[in-house]
TORMI-53846 format. One record per residue (C-alpha): residue in one letter; x, y, z. Coordinates in steps of 0.05 Angstrom, whole numbers, plus 32768, in hexadecimal, padded with zeros to 4 digits. Example, Ala and Ser with C-alpha at 12.3 -4.5 7.8 and 13.67 -1.06 7.14 Angstrom:
<pts>
+---+------+------+------+
| r |   xx |   yy |   zz |
+---+------+------+------+
| a | 80F6 | 7FA6 | 809C |
| s | 8111 | 7FEB | 808F |
+---+------+------+------+
</pts>
This chain:
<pts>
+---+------+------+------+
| r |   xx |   yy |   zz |
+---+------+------+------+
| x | 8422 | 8632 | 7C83 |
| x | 842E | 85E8 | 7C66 |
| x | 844E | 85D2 | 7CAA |
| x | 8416 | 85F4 | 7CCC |
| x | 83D9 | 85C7 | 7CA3 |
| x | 8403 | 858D | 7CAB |
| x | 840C | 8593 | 7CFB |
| x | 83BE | 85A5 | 7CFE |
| x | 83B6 | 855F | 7CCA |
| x | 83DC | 8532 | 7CF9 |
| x | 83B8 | 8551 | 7D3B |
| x | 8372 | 8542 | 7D23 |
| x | 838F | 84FD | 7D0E |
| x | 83A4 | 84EC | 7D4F |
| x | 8368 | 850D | 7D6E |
| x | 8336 | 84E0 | 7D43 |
| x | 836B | 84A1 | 7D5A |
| x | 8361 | 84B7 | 7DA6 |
| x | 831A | 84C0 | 7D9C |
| x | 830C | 847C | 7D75 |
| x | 833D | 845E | 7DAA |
| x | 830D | 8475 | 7DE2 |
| x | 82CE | 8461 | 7DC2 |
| x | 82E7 | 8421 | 7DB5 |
| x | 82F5 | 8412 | 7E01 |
| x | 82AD | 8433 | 7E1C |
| x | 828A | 83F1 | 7DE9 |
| x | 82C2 | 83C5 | 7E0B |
| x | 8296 | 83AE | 7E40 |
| x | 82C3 | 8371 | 7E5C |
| x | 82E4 | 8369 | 7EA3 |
| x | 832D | 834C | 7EAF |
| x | 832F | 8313 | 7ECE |
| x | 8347 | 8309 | 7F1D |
| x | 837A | 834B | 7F02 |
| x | 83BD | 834E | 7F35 |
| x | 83C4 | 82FD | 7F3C |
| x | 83A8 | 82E1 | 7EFC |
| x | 83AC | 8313 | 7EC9 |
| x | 83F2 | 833E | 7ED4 |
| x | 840A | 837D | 7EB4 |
| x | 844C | 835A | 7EB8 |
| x | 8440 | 8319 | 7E89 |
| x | 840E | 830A | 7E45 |
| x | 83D9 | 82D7 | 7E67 |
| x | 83A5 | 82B0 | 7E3E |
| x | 8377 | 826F | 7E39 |
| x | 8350 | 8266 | 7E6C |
| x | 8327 | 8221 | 7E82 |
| x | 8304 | 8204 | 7EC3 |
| x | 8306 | 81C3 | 7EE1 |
| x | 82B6 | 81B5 | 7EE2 |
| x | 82AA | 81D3 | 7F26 |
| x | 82CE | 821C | 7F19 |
| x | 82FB | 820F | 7F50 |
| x | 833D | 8209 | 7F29 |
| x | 8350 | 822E | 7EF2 |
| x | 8381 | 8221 | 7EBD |
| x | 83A3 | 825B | 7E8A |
| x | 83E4 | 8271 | 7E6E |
| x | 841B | 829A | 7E74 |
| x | 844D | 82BB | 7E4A |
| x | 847A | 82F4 | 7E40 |
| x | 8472 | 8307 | 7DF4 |
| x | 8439 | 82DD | 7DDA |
| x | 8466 | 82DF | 7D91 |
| x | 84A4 | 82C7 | 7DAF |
| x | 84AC | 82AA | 7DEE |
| x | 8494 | 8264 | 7E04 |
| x | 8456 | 8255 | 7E27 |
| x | 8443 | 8238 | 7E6B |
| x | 8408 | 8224 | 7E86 |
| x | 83F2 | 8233 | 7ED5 |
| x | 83B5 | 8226 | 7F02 |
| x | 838F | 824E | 7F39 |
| x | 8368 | 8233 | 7F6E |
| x | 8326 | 8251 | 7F87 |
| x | 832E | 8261 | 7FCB |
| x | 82FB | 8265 | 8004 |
| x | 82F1 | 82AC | 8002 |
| x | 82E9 | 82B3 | 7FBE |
| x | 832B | 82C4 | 7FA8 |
| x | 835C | 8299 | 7F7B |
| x | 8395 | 8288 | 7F97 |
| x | 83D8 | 829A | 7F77 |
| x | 83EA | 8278 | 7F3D |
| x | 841A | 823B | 7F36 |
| x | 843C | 821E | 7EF5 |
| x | 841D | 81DB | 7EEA |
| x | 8456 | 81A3 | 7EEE |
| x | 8462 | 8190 | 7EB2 |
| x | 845B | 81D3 | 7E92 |
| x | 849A | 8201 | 7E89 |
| x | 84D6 | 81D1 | 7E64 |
| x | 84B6 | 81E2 | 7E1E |
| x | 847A | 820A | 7E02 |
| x | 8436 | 81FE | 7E1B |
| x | 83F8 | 821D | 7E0A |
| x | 83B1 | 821F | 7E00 |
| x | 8393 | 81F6 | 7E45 |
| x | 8348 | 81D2 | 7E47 |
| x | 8331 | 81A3 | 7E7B |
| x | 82FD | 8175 | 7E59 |
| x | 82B8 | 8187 | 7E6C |
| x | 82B5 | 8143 | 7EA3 |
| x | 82F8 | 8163 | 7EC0 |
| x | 8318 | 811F | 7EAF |
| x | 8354 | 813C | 7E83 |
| x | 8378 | 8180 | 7E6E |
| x | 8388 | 818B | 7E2C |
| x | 83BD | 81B7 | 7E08 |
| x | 83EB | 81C3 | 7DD6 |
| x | 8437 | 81C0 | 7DDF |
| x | 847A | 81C2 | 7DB1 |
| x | 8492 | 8187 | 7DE2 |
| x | 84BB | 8150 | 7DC0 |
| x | 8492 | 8110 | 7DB6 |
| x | 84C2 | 80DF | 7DD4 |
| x | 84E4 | 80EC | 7E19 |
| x | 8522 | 80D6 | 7DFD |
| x | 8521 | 8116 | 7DD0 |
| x | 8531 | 8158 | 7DF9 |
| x | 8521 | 8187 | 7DBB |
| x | 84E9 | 81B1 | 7DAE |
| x | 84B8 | 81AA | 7D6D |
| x | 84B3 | 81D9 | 7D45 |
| x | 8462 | 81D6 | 7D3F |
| x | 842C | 81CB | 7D75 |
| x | 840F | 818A | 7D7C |
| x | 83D8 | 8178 | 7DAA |
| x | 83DC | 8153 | 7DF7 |
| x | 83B4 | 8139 | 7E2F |
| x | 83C1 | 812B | 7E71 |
| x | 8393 | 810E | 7EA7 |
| x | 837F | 8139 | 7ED6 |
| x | 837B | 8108 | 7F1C |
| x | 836C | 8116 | 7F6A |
| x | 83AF | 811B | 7F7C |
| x | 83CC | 8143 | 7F3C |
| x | 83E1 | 813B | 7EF3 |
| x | 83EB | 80F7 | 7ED0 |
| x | 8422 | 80F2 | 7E97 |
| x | 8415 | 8124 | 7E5B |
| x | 8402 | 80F5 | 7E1A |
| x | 8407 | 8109 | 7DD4 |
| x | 83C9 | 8101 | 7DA5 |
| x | 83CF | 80D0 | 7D70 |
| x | 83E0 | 80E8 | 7D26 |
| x | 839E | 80E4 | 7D11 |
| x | 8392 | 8127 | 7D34 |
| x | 83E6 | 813F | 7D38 |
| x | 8400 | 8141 | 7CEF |
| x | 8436 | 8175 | 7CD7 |
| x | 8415 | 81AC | 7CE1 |
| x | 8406 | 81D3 | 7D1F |
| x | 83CE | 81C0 | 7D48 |
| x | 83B2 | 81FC | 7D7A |
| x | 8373 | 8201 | 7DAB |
| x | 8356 | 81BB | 7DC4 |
| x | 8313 | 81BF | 7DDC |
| x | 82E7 | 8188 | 7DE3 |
| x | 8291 | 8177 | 7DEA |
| x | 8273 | 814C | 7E20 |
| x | 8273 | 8115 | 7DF1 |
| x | 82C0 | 8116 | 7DD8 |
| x | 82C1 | 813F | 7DA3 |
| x | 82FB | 8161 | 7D97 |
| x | 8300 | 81A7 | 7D7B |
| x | 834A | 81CA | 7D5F |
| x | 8362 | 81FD | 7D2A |
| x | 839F | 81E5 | 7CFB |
| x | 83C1 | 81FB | 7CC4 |
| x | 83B3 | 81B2 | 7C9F |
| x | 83B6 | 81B4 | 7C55 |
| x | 8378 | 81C1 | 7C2E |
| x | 8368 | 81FA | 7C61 |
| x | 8333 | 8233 | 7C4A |
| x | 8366 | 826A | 7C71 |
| x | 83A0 | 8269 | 7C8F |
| x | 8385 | 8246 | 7CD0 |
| x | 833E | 8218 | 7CD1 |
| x | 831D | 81F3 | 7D01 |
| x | 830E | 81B0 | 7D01 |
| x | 82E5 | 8175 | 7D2F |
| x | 82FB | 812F | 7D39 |
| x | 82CF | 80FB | 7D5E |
| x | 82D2 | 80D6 | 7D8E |
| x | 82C8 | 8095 | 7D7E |
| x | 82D0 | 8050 | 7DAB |
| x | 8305 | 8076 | 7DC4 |
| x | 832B | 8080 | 7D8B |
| x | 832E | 80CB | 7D6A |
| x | 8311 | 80D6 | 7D20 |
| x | 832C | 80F4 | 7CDE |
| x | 831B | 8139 | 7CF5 |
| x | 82F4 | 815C | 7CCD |
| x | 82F3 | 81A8 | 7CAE |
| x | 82B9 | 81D0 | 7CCD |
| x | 82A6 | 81E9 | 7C84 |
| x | 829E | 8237 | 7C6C |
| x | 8267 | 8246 | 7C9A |
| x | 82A5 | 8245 | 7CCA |
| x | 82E9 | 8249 | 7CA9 |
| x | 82EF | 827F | 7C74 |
| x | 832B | 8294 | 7C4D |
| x | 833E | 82BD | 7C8D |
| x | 835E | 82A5 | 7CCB |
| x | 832C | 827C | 7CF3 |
| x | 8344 | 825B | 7D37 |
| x | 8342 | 8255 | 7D7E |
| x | 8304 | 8229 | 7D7E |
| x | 82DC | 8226 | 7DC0 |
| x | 829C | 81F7 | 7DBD |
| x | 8266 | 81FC | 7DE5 |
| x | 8266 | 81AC | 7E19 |
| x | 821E | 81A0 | 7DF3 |
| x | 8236 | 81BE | 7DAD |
| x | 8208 | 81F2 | 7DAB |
| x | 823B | 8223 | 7D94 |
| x | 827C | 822C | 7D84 |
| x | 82AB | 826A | 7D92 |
| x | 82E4 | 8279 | 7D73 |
| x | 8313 | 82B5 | 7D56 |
| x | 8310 | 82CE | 7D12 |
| x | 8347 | 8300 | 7CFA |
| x | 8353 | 8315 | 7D41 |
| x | 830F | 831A | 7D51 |
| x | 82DE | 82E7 | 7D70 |
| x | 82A4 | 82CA | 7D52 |
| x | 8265 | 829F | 7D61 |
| x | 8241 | 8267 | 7D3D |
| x | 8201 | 823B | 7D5A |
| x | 81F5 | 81FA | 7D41 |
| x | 81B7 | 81FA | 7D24 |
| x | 8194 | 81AF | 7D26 |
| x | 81E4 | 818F | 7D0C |
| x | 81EE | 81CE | 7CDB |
| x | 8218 | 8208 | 7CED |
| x | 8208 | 824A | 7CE2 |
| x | 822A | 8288 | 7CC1 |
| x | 8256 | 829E | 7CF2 |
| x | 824D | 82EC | 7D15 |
| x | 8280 | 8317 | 7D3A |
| x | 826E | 8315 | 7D85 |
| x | 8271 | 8369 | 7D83 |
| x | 8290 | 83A1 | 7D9D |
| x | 828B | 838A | 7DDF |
| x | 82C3 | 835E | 7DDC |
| x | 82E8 | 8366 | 7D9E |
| x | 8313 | 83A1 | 7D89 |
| x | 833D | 83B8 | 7D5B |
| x | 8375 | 8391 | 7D7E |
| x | 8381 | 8349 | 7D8A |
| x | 8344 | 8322 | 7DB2 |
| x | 8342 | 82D3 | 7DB1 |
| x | 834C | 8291 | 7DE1 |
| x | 82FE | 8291 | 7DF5 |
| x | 82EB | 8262 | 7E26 |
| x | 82A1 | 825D | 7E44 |
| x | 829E | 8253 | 7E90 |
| x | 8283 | 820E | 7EA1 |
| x | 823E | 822C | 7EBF |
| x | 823B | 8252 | 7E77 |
| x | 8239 | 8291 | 7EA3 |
| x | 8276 | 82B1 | 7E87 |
| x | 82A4 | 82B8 | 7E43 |
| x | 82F1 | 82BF | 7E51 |
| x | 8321 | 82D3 | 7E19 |
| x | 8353 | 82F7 | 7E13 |
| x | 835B | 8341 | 7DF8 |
| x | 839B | 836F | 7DEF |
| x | 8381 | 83B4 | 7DF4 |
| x | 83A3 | 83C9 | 7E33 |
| x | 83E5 | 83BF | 7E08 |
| x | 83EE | 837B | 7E27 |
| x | 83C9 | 8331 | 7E26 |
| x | 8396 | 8335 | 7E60 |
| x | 8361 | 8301 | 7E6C |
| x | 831A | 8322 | 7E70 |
| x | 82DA | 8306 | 7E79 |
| x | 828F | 8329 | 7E65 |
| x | 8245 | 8308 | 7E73 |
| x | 822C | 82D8 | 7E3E |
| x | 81EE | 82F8 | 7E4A |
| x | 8207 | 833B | 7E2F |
| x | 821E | 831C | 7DEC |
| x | 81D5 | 82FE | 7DE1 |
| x | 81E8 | 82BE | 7DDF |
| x | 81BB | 829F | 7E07 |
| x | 817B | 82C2 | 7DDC |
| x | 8195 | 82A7 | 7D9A |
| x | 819B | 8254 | 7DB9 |
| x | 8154 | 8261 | 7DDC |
| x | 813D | 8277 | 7D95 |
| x | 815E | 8238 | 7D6F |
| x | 8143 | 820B | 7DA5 |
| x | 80FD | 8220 | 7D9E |
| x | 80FE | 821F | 7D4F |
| x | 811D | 81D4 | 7D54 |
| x | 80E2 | 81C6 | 7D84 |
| x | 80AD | 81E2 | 7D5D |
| x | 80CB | 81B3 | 7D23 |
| x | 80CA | 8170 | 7D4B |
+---+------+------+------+
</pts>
């Protein structure tokens, strides 16, 4: 009789699991992106960013996103609409690269890498520091390493950058609120700033990261805890941050968000077809758009 009310405990268990498993996926309300040639059942892809026209398209590869090293490829759009098939980016592939953004002019590519500093040094570092390369007519220039100001000891993850420099990226610096916080550093004659921690209206004693900001700094994107979040900048002043929903987050792992250049579509990446697949959903079903048109109006009315 015990055995009996045990089975029957552990079948309703794993019918509530199936059930909360299936509701989960009908609020899910993303697409995968270009699936068969981008996004594989075969490999764990991520990060995705545009050159300024959305004809190319930069993301990454890997076979256990704990593990193995990281490479970065590009797609071209192709006449009929399609992307083409994917090719490793030359100097990707030797060491661990990750996390891809072409500035919003489409005049550089950053990313972050565990590549020696020196090229007389053919060992790998042991943390993630940040590198551009110029992105010219003909193909790639020669991959430079940010200065220390912005690469100390710790690892550096996620460039992304505004239309006037500014440079966002989580670390795991000292002084953090969590375990990862993001920070800004300015552009200034050319010369990056001290960056500077976002504050708690961002970071929290969680695990904030994976910063994507909006070219005009209107908002900034990023992953909490697995999930991702949304704050607006509200005339210089950022605002308490909110989950962007049940539409794409989960009770598994979504992050990398990336905003298409025409501000027509989020990217990020989700695992909850067992796997890391790059998916993509409407800004306009996340209300983004509704919450800027509403700060713009009330900094309008103040003026």
């Amino acid at each position: 009789m015990k055995l009996k009310i045990k089975l029957l405990f552990l079948l309703t268990v794993l019918i509530l699991a199936v059930n909360a498993n299936a509701n989960e996926k009908n609020q899910f309300q993303a697409a995968i992106f270009d699936e068969g040639n981008i996004t594989t059942d075969s490999t764990y892809e991520l990060c995705t960013s545009f050159t300024p026209d959305g004809k190319r398209v930069y993301f990454c590869k890997t076979k256990r996103y704990e593990s193995s090293p990281f490479t970065i490829y590009y797609a071209d759009l192709l006449e009929d609409g399609k992307w083409s098939e994917p090719k490793l980016v030359p100097f990707s592939g030797r060491y661990s690269d990750v996390d891809p953004f072409v500035a919003p002019d489409g005049s550089k590519l950053y990313f972050v890498s565990q590549r020696p500093d020196t090229v007389d040094n053919d060992i790998p570092k042991h943390d993630f520091d940040i590198w551009v390369v110029d992105l010219l007519e003909d193909g790639w220039g020669e991959p430079q390493k940010l200065g220390q100001i912005i690469n100390n000891k710790s690892n550096q993850f996620y460039p992304t950058v505004s239309r006037s420099g500014t440079l966002y990226f989580s670390s795991m610096n000292e002084g953090t609120f969590g375990v990862h916080d993001i920070y800004c550093s300015y552009l200034i004659n050319g010369e990056y700033t001290e960056p500077v921690n976002l504050g708690a209206k961002i970071n929290t004693s969680d695990n904030d990261y994976e910063p994507f900001i909006d070219p005009d700094e209107r908002y900034l994107i990023f992953c909490r805890n697995d999930d991702l979040y949304i704050s607006f900048n509200d005339n210089g002043v950022w605002t308490e941050a909110r989950s962007l929903g049940p539409k794409v987050n989960t009770v598994v792992k979504e992050g990398k968000p990336y905003v298409s250049t025409d501000g027509k579509y989020l990217y990020f990446t989700s695992t909850i077809n067992g796997r890391g697949d790059i998916f993509r959903i409407l800004m306009s079903e996340l209300g983004i758009e509704a919450e800027l048109s509403r700060l713009n109006s009330r900094s309008s009315a103040d003026q």
